[in-house]
C-alpha positions in Angstrom: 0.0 0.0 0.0 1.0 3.6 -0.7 -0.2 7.3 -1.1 0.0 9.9 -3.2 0.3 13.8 -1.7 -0.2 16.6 -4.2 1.3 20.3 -2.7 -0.6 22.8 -4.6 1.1 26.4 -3.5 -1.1 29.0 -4.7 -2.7 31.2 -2.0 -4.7 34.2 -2.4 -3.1 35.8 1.0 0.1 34.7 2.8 -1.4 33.9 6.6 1.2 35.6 9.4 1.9 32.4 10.7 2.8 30.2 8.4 5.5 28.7 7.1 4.2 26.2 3.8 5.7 26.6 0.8 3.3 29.3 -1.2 2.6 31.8 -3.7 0.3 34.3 -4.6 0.9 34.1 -8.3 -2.5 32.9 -9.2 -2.1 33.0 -12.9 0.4 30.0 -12.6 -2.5 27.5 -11.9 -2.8 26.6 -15.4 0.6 26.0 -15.5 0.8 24.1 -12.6 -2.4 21.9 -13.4 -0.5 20.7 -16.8 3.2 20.3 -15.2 1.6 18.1 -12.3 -0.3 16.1 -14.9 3.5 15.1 -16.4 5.4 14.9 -13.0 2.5 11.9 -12.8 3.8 10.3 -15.8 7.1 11.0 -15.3 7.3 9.5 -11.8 4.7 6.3 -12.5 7.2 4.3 -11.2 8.1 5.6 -8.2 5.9 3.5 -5.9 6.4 0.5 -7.8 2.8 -0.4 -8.7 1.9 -0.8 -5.2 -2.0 -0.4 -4.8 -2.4 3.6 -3.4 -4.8 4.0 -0.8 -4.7 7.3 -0.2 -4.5 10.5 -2.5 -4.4 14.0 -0.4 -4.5 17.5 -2.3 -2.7 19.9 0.2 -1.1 23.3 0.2 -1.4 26.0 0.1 -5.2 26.4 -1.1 -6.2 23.2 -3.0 -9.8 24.3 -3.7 -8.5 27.6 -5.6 -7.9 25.1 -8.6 -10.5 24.4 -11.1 -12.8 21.7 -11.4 -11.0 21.4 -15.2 -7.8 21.3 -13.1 -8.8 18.6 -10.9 -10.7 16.6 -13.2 -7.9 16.4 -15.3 -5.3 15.7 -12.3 -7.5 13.1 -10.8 -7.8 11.7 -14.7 -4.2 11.2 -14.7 -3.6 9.4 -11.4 -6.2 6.9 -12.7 -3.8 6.0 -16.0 -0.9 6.1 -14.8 -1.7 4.5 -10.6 -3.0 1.1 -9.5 -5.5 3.1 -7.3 -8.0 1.5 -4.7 -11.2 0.9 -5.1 -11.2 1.6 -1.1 -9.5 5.0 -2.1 -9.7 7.9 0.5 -9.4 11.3 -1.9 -8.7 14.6 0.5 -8.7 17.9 -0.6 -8.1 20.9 1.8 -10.5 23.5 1.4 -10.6 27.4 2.8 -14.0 28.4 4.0 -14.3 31.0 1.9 -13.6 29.3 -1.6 -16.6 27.2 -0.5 -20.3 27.2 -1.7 -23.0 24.5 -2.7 -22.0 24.6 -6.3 -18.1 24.0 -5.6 -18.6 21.3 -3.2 -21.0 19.0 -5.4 -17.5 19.7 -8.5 -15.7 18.1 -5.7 -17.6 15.4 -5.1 -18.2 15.2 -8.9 -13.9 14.5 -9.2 -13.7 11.6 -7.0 -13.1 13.6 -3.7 -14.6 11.5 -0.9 -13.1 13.9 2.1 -12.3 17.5 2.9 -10.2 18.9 5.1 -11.5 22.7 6.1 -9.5 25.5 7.8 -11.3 27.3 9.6 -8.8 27.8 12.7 -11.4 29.7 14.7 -15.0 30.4 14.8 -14.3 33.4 16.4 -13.8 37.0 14.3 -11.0 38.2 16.4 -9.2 35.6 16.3 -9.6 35.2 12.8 -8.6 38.9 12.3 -5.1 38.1 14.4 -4.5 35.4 12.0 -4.7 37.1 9.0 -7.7 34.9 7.7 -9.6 35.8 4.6 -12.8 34.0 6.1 -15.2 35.1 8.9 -16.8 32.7 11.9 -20.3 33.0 9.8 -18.5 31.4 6.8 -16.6 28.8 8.9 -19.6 27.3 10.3 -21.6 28.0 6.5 -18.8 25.8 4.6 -19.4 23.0 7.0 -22.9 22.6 6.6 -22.8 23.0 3.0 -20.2 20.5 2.7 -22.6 18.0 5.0 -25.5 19.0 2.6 -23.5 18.1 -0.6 -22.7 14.7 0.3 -19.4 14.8 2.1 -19.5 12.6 5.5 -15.7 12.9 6.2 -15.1 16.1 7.2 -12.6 17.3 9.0 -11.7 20.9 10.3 -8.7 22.7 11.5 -8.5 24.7 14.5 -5.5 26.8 16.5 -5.3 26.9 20.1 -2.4 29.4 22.2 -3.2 32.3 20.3 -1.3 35.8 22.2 -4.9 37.3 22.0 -7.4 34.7 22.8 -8.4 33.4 25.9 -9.3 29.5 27.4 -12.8 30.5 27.2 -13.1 31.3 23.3 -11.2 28.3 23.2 -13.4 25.8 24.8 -16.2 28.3 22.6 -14.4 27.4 19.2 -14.7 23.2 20.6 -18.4 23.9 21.2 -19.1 25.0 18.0 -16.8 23.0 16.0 -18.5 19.8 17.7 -22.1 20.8 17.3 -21.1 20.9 13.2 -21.3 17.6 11.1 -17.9 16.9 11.6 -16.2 14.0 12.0 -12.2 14.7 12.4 -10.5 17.4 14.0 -6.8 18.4 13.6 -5.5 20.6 16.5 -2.4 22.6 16.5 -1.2 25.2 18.7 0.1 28.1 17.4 3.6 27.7 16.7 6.0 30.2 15.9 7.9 29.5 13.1 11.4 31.0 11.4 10.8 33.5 8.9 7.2 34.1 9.0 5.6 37.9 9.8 4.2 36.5 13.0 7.7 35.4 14.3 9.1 38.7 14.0 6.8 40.4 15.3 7.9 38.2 18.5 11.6 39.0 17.9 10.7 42.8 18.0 8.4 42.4 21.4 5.4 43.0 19.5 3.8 39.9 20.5 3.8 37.8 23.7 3.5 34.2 23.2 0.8 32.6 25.9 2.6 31.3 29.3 2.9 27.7 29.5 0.3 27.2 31.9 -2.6 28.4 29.5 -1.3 25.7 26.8 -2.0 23.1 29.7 -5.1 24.2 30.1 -6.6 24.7 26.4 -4.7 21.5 25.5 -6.7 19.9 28.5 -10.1 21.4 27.4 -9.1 19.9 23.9 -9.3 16.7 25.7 -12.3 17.0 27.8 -14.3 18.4 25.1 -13.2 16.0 22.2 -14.1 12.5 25.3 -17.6 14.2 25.7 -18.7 14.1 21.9 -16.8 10.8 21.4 -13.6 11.7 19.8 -10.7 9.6 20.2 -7.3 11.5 20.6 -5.3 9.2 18.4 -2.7 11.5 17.7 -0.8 14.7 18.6 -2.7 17.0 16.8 -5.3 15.0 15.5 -8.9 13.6 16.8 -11.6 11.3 15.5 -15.2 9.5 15.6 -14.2 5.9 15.0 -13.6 4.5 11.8 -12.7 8.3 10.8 -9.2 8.8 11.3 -7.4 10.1 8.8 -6.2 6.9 6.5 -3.5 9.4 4.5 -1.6 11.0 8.1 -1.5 7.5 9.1 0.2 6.1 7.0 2.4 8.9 7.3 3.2 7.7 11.0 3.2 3.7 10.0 5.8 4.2 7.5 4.0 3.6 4.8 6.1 4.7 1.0 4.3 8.0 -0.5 5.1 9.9 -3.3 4.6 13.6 -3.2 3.9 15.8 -6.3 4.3 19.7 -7.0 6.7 22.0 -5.3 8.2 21.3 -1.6 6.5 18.1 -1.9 8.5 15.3 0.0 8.2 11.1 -0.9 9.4 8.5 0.8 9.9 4.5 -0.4 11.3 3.1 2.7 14.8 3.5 1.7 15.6 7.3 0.7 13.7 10.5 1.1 13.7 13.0 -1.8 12.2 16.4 -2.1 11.5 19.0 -4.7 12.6 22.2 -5.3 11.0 25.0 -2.9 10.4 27.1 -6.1 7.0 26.9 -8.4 8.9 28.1 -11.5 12.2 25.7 -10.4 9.6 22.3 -10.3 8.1 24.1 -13.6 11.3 24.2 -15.4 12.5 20.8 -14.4 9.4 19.3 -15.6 9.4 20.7 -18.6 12.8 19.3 -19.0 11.3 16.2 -18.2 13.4 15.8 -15.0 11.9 16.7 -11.7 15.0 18.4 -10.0 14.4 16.3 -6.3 17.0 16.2 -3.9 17.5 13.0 -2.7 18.7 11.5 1.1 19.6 7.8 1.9 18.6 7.2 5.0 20.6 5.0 7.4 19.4 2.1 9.5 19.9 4.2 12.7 17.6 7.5 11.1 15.2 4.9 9.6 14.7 3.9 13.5 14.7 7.6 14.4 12.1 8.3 12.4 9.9 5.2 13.1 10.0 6.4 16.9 9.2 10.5 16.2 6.4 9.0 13.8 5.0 5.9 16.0 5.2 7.8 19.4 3.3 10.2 18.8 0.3 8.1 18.3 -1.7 6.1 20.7 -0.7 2.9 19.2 2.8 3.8 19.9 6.1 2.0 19.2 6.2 -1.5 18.2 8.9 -3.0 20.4 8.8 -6.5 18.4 9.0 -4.6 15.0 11.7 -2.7 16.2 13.6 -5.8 17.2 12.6 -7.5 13.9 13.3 -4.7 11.6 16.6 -3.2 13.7 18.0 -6.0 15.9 17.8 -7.2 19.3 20.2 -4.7 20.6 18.3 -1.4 19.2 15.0 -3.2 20.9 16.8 -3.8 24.2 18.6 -0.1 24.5 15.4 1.2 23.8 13.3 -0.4 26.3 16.4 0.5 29.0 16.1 4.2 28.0 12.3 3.8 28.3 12.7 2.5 31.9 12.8 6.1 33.5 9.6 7.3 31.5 7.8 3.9 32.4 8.7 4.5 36.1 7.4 8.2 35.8 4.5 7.2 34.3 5.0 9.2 31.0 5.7 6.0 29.0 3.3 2.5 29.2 4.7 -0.9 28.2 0.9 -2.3 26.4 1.2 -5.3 24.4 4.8 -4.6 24.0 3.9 -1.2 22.7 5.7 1.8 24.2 2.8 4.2 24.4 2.8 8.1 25.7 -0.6 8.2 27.1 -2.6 11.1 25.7 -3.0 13.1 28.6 1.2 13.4 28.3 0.8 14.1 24.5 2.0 18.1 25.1 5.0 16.9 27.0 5.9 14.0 24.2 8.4 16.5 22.3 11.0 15.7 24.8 10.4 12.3 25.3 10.9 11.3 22.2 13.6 13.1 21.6 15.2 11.6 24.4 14.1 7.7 23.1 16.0 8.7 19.8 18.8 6.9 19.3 22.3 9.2 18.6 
């Protein structure tokens, strides 16, 4: 099994705070649509004909593109992929691109699940953020999105804002849980090099929130998400069962993915390779029919590296038998000796052979894993 991302870069406004690879140069799209369309081709064989379960559209703002642009994307994946008939098609989705119309094209291309950003449901918050959409539109694009067919629907929100508070937190979980949702990805607001929002920090324009009201929004996350049935089954990310989010996953389980478009990482087990962090730098490879990727061979001691940052962070945890199968007896031992301490803290559980950071420990589990890593 494999998956397919697609990192489409066009945005109409750069938000403060973050740090993705985009662009505002909208009149690239067609451009864009067409190179992707012979990346495809030109990279067939990347995954080796394995059967791809997952196909995810992110970015940037995937729903700026056309429904010629994605019809014709989609059409191209089908010739050229062994795709499942189980496939789970994601496309991300601004609130304000939305309306009834859009939504049934989506639907119409093979998209089966949308991922929304609304961040906040409330207007100042929103405002802070540099959002184009307002809380009215929010809620609007996830009811139309229920009305047009689409049951797995997932929303983004942003707790730890400077200018928000716990209560217009726990607010924004209200309202997001009262909406046909049925997935919820959760990031606090992290400040990251480069952006307009980090600056401002460097100058002493903004205050980042004190530690102690992380703990507690995080905390409300968790309350909150238990009482409407979500299960916390990873860092940032929440679920009804049977609605987690089959593309992250695999993501954490190590499954091989290639990504398509510029920035857009892939991964086949062995190596990791990445393309250029430039629209017209993919463009210009492609057309040269050459995607200019940088590649990495990863050794046995960062394949386990990353097997731990990805597996720990999710309730299923670290596999001690498949680390002892896949990296010897002696990586399974010293890792179970430097998970002794955590155990005997309780910040680490030893289930079913499965080292597991319990989610109530998930804001702390930075430093754990970094300390299970092996140097």
């Amino acid at each position: 099994m494999s998956g397919i991302y697609i990192h489409v870069p066009f945005c109409k406004k750069k938000c403060d705070y973050c740090d993705f690879y985009s662009v505002t140069s909208l009149g690239l799209m067609d451009s864009f649509a067409r190179a992707v369309e012979k990346e495809i081709e030109l990279r067939s064989n990347y995954l080796q004909d394995s059967r791809v379960e997952t196909i995810y559209f992110g970015g940037g703002t995937p729903s700026l593109l056309s429904e010629s642009h994605l019809g014709s994307i989609f059409g191209s994946l089908q010739k050229n992929f062994n795709l499942s008939e189980s496939l789970e098609v994601t496309i991300e989705a601004n609130p304000d691109d939305l309306n009834p119309a859009k939504l049934k094209e989506f639907l119409g291309v093979g998209f089966n699940r949308i991922s929304i950003g609304v961040q906040s449901f409330s207007d100042t918050d929103l405002a802070y953020l540099g959002r184009r959409h307002n809380s009215q539109q929010a809620v609007d694009s996830v009811i139309w999105a229920s009305e047009a067919g689409f049951n797995n629907i997932s929303i983004d929100l942003i707790y730890g804002l400077p200018i928000s508070s716990s209560k217009v937190w726990k607010e924004n979980l209200v309202k997001a849980f009262a909406l046909p949702i049925k997935h919820l990805s959760s990031y606090h607001l992290i400040y990251e090099e480069g952006t307009p929002l980090t600056r401002k920090v460097d100058r002493g324009l903004v205050l980042p929130v004190e530690e102690e009201t992380s703990v507690n929004q995080f905390e409300i996350l968790q309350k909150e998400a238990a009482s409407n049935d979500f299960i916390h089954y990873e860092i940032s990310n929440l679920a009804v069962e049977g609605f987690f989010s089959k593309h992250n996953t695999s993501y954490w389980q190590q499954v091989p993915y290639l990504g398509l478009g510029p920035s857009a990482h892939s991964y086949n087990g062995f190596s990791r390779e990445w393309n250029p962090r430039s629209v017209n730098s993919w463009l210009n490879s492609v057309s040269e029919n050459a995607v200019a990727t940088e590649k990495e061979i990863l050794s046995e001691r960062e394949k386990l590296n990353e097997y731990l940052i990805t597996s720990l962070r999710t309730m299923w945890g670290t596999n001690v038998d498949y680390v002892k199968s896949e990296f010897g007896e002696e990586s399974a031992a010293k890792l179970q000796k430097n998970a002794k301490k955590f155990i005997e803290q309780g910040l680490v559980t030893l289930q079913n052979n499965h080292l597991v950071i319990p989610q109530k420990h998930f804001l702390v589990s930075d430093g754990i894993i970094t300390d299970l890593q092996f140097v």
